[in-house]
ZASE-643503 format. One record per residue (C-alpha): residue number from 1; z, x, y. Coordinates in steps of 0.2 Angstrom, whole numbers. Each point is the difference from the previous one (the first is absolute). Example, Ala and Ser with C-alpha at 12.3 -4.5 7.8 and 13.67 -1.06 7.14 Angstrom:
<1, <39, 62, -22>>
<2, <-3, 6, 17>>
% end
This chain:
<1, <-149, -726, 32>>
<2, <4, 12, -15>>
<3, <5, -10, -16>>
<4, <19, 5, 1>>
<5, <1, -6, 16>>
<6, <-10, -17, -1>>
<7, <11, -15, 4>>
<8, <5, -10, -15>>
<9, <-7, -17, -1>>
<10, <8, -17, 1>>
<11, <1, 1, -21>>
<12, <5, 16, -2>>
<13, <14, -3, 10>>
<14, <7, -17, -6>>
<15, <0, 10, -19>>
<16, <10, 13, 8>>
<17, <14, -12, 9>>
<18, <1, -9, -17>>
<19, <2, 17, -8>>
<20, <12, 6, 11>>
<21, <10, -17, 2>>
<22, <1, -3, -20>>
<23, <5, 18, -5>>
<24, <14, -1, 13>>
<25, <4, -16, -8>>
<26, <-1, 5, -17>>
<27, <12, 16, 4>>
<28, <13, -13, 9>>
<29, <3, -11, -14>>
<30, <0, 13, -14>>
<31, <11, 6, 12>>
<32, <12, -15, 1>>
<33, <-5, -1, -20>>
<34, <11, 16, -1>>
<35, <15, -4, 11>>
<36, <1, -16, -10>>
<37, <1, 6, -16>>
<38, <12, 13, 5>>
<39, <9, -15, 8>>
<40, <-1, -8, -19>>
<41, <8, 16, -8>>
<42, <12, 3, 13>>
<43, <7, -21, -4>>
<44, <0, 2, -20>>
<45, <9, 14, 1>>
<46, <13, -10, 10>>
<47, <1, -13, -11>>
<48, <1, 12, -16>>
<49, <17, 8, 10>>
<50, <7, -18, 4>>
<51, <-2, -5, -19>>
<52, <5, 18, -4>>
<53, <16, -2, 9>>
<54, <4, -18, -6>>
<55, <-1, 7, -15>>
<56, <13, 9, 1>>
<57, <11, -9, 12>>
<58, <8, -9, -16>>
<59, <6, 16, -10>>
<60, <7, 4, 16>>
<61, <10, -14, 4>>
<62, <6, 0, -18>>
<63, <8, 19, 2>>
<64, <6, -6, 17>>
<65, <11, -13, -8>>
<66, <4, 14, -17>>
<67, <4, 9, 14>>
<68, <17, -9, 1>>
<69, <5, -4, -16>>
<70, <16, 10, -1>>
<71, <4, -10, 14>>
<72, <-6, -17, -8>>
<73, <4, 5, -19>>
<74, <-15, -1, -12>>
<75, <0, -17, -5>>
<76, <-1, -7, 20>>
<77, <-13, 15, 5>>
<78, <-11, -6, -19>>
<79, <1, -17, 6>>
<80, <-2, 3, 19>>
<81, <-17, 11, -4>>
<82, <-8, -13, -11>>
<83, <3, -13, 12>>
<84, <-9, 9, 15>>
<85, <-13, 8, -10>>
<86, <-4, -17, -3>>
<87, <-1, -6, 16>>
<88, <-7, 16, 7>>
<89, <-14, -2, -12>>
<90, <-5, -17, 4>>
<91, <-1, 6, 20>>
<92, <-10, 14, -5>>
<93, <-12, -9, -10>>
<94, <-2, -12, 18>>
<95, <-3, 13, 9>>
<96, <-12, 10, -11>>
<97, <-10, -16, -3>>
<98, <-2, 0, 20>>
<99, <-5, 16, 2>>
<100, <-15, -2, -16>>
<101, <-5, -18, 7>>
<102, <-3, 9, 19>>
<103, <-7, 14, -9>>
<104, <-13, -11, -8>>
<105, <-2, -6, 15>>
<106, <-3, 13, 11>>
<107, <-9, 7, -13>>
<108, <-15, -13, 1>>
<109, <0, -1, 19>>
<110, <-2, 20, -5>>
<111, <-14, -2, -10>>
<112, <-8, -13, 10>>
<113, <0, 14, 15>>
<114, <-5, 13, -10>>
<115, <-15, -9, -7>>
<116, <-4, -5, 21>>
<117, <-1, 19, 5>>
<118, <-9, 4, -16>>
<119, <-11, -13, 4>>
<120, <-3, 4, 18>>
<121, <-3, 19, -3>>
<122, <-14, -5, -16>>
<123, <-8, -9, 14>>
<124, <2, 12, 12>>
<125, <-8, 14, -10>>
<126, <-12, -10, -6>>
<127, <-5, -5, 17>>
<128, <-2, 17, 5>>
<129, <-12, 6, -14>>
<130, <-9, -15, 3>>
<131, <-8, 8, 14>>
<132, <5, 17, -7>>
<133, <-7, 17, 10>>
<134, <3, 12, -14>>
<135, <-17, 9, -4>>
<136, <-7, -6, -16>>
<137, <-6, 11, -14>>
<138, <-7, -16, -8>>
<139, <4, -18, -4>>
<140, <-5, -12, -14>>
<141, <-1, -21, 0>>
<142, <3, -6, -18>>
<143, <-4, -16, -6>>
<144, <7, -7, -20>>
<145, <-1, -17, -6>>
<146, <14, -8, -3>>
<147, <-1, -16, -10>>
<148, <-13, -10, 10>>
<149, <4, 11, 17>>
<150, <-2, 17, 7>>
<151, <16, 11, 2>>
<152, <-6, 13, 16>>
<153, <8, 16, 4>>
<154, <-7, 12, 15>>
<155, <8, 20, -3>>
<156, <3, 11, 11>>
<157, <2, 20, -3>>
<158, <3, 10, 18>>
<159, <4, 15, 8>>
<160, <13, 5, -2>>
<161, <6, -4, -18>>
<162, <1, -19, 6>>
<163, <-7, -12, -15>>
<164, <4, -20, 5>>
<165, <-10, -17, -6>>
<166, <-1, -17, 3>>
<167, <-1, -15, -11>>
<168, <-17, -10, 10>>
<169, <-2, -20, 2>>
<170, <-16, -6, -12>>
<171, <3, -16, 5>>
<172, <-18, -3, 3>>
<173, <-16, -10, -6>>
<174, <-5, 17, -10>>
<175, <17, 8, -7>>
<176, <11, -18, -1>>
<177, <-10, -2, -16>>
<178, <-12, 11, -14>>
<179, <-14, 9, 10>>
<180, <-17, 2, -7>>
<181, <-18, 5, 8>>
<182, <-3, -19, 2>>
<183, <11, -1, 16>>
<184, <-15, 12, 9>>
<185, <-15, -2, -11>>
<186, <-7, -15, -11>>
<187, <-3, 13, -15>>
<188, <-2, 19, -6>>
<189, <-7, 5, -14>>
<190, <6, 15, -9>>
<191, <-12, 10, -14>>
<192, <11, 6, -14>>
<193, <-12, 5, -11>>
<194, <-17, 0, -8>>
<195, <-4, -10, -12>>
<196, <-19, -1, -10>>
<197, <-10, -18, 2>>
<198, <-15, -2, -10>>
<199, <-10, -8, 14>>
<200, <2, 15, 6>>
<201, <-3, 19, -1>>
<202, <11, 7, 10>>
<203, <20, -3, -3>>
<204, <8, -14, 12>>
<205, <20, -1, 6>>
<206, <12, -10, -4>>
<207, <9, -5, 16>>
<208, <17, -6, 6>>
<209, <4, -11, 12>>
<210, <13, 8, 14>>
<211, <5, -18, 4>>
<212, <8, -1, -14>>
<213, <10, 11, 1>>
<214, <16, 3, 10>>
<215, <10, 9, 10>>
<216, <16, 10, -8>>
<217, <1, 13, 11>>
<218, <-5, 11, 15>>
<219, <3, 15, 9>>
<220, <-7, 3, 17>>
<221, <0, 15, 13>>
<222, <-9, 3, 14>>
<223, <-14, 7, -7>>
<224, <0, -9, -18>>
<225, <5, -15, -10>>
<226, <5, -1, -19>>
<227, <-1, -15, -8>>
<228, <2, -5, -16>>
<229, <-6, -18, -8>>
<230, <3, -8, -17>>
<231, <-10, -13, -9>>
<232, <13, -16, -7>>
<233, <-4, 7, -18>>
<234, <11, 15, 6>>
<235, <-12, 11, -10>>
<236, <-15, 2, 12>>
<237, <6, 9, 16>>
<238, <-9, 8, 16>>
<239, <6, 14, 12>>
<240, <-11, 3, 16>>
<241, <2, 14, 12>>
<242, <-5, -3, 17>>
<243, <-2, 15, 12>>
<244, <-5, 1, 17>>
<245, <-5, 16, 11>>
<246, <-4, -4, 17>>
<247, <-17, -10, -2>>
<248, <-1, 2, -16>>
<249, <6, -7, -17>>
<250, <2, 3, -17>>
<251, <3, -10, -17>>
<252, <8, 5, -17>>
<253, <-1, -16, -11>>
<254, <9, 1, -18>>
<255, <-1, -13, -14>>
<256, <13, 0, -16>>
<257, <-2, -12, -15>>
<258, <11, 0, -15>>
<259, <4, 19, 0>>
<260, <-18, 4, 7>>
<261, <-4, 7, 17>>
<262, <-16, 2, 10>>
<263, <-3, 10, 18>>
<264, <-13, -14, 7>>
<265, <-4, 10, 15>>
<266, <-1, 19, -8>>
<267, <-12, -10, -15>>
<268, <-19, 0, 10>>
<269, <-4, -12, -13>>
<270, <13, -12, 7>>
<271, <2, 5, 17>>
<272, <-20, -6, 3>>
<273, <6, -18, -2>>
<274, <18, -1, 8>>
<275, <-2, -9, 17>>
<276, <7, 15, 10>>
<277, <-1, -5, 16>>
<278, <6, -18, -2>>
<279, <17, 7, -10>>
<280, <4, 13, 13>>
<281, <0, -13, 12>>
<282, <12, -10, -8>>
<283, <11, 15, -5>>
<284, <-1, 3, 17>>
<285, <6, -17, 5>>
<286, <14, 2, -11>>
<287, <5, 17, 7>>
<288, <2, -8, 17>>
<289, <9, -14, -5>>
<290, <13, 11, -10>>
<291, <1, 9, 16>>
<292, <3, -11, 10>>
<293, <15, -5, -9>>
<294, <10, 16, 8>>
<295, <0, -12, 14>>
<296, <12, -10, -7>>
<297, <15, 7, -6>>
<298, <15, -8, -7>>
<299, <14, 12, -4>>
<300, <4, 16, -1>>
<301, <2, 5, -20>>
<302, <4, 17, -3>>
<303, <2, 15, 13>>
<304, <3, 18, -4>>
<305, <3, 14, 10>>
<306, <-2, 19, -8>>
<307, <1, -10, -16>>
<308, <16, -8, 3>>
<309, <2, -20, -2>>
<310, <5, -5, 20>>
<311, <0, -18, -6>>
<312, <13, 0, -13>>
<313, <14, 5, 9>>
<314, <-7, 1, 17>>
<315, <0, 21, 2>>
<316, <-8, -2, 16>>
<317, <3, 18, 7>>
<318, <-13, 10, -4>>
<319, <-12, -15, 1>>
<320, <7, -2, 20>>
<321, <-2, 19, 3>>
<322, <-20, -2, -7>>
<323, <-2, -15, 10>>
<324, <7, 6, 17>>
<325, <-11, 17, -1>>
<326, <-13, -11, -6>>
<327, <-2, -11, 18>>
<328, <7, 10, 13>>
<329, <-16, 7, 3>>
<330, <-6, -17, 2>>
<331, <15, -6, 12>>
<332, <-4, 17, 11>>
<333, <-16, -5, 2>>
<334, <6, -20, 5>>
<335, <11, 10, 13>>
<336, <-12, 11, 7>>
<337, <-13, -17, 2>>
<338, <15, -9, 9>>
<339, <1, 17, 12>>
<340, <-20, -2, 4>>
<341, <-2, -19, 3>>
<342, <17, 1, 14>>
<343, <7, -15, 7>>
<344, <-15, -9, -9>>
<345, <5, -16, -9>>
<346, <3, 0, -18>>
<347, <-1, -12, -14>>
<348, <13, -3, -11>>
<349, <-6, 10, -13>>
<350, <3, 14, 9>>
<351, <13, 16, -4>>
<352, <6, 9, 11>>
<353, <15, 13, 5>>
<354, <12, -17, 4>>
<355, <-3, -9, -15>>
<356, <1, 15, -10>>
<357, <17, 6, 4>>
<358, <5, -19, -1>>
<359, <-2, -1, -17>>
<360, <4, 16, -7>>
<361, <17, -3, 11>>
<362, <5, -12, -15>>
<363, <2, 14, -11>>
<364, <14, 9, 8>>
<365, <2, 18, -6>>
<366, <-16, -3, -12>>
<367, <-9, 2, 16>>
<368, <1, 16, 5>>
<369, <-9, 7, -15>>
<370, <-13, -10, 4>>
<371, <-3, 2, 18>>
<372, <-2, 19, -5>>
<373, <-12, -7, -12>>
<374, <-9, -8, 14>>
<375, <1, 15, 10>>
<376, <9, -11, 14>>
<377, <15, 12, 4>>
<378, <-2, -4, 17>>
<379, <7, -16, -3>>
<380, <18, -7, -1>>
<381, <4, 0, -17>>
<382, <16, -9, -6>>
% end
C-alpha cells in the first residue's frame, strides 16, 4: 500500500482526535470569550446612560418647577425649587448607589467569566499544540538553574510562521536539585593545561575534576546538546558540545579560568589525556534526559503567529486558519480509513465523518469556513 494511502495507526489517530476536539474547543470558547466581552461593553454603556440621565433628572425638575413661577411668584417657586432639589437629590443619589453596587457586582461575576473562557481556551490551545501537527523547521529543550532547581523550556519554530513553547516539569531526581557528572559517573577528569615536573622530562597537566562542577545551563536539539557548567568559585567554568550524527559522535570541550580560555579538545597536547569516550557517554546521558523532559509539558507560555502575540489578547484568527489547513490533510486521511475498514468496529479513538460534523456543528456559522477547509462540501454545514 503506497505511503499516502497507508492506514493511520491507533496513535496517530488518537493525536488527531485530540487535535481536532481541542482546536474546536479552543475556537468555542474564544468564541463565547468574545460575545462576553461585547455583552460587558454593551452593560457599561447602560449604566453610563442611567447615571448620565440621573444626572440630569435634577436640573430638569428644577426648570419644571421655574417653569411656573409667574404663576407661584418668585419667592414660593425659589422656595419650592430648593425644597425638591433637595429631595430629588437625596432620591437620585439612592438610586445611583444601586445601580454602582449591581454594577460592582455584576462586574465581578463579569470578571470571574471572563477569566473561565480565558481559562478554558489557554487550555484548549494548549492541548492542541501539545500534540501539535504543524511541520517543524526545528525545536530546542532548554534547561537554566534556578536557585537550587532547573527551570525547562522546549521551543518550538514551524511551518508556517508558527513559534510556541512550553514551560517543562524538572521535578525529578536529576533536575529537582544542581546536576553534576556524579549523577552518571563516579569522576572525570579534565586536562587544563601542562605544567613542567622535575621528575619528569616531559610537561604533565593539571586537571579538573568535572564532579565539581555543576550544571547552569543547557541546550538540547535533536542532534546536539549545549551545556554549560560553573565551578562554586564562579570563576572556573566549562562548556561542552555534544554532537551526534547517526553512529557517530563528537566532543568540543572548553575550559575558562579567571579571564583565561583553553580548547581542550582542538589542543593535541590535552586531547591525548581527556577520557573521551567515558564524557560523551555521560553528555550523552544528559542529552537524553533533557529530552525526555518535552515529555512533560506544563503550560503553554508564549505563542506567536506571523510574529503576532496570540496569547496576549487571544487573536486566534490567523492562528485558527494555520491550524485547520494544517490538519485536514490528516482528517482526510482518518476518513478515507473509516471508508476502507466499512462496518468494522472502531475504537474510541477513532474520527470519523459523524464525529466530525458533530463538533464542528458547535461553531455555528464559523463552520462553514472550515468544512471548505476540510474539503467536506459534501456535508451539511450549518
Amino acid at each position: 500500500m503506497a505511503s499516502s494511502q497507508r492506514l493511520m495507526t491507533t496513535e496517530e489517530t488518537s493525536y488527531l482526535k485530540q487535535a481536532f476536539t481541542s482546536l474546536v474547543d479552543a475556537m468555542r470558547f474564544v468564541r463565547q470569550l468574545e460575545e462576553l466581552d461585547l455583552k460587558i461593553r454593551g452593560a457599561k454603556r447602560i449604566v453610563e446612560k442611567q447615571v448620565s440621565v440621573l444626572d440630569e433628572l435634577n436640573p430638569s425638575i428644577s426648570g419644571l418647577v421655574m417653569d411656573v413661577k409667574d404663576s407661584l411668584g418668585d419667592v414660593y417657586a425659589t422656595e419650592l425649587t430648593k425644597q425638591i432639589s433637595g429631595f430629588s437629590a437625596i432620591a437620585i443619589d439612592q438610586v445611583k448607589r444601586r445601580i454602582a453596587e449591581k454594577s460592582k457586582i455584576d462586574d465581578s461575576e463579569n470578571a470571574k467569566a471572563v477569566d473561565s473562557e480565558r481559562t478554558k481556551a489557554l487550555r484548549s490551545i494548549e492541548a492542541f499544540l501539545t500534540v501539535s501537527l504543524f511541520p517543524f523547521i526545528d525545536k530546542v529543550q532548554s534547561l537554566k538553574l534556578q536557585d537550587s532547581a532547573y527551570e525547562a523550556r522546549s521551543k518550538y519554530r514551524c511551518e508556517p510562521r508558527i513559534e510556541y513553547e512550553f514551560s517543562l516539569d524538572t521535578n525529578n531526581e536529576l533536575f529537582g536539585k544542581r546536576f553534576t557528572f556524579s549523577n552518571f559517573v563516579p569522576e572525570i577528569r579534565l586536562p587544563v593545561k601542562l605544567a613542567k615536573n622535575w621528575l619528569r622530562k616531559n610537561p604533565v597537566p593539571d586537571f579538573e575534576r568535572l564532579d565539581q562542577f555543576f550544571l547552569l545551563d543547557a541546550e538540547a536539539t535533536e542532534k546536539n546538546l549545549i551545556a554549560n557548567f560553573s565551578h562554586e568559585d564562579g570563576e572556573r567554568k566549562v562548556q561542552i558540545v555534544y554532537s551526534k550524527q547517526d553512529t557517530n559522535s563528537f566532543l568540543s570541550v572548553d575550559y575558562f579560568s579567571h579571564g583565561t580560555s583553553v580548547n581542550v579538545t582542538a589542543t593535541p597536547d590535552l586531547n591525548v589525556h581527556l577520557d573521551s569516550e567515558t564524557l560523551k557517554k555521560a553528555m550523552e546521558r544528559l542529552w537524553l534526559a533533557i529530552n525526555e523532559l518535552e515529555k512533560h509539558k506544563i503550560a503553554l507560555k508564549r505563542l506567536l503567529c506571523e510574529d503576532m502575540d496570540v496569547l496576549e489578547n487571544l487573536d486566534c484568527i490567523e492562528f485558527f486558519r494555520k491550524s485547520w489547513q494544517t490538519i485536514a490533510p490528516r482528517l482526510s486521511q482518518s476518513i478515507k480509513n473509516v471508508s476502507s475498514e466499512g462496518g468494522a468496529i472502531r475504537d474510541e479513538n477513532h474520527l470519523d465523518v459523524r464525529l466530525i460534523e458533530e463538533r464542528l456543528k458547535l461553531l455555528g456559522k464559523e463552520a462553514r469556513e472550515i468544512y471548505e477547509i476540510l474539503g467536506l462540501r459534501n456535508l451539511q454545514s450549518p
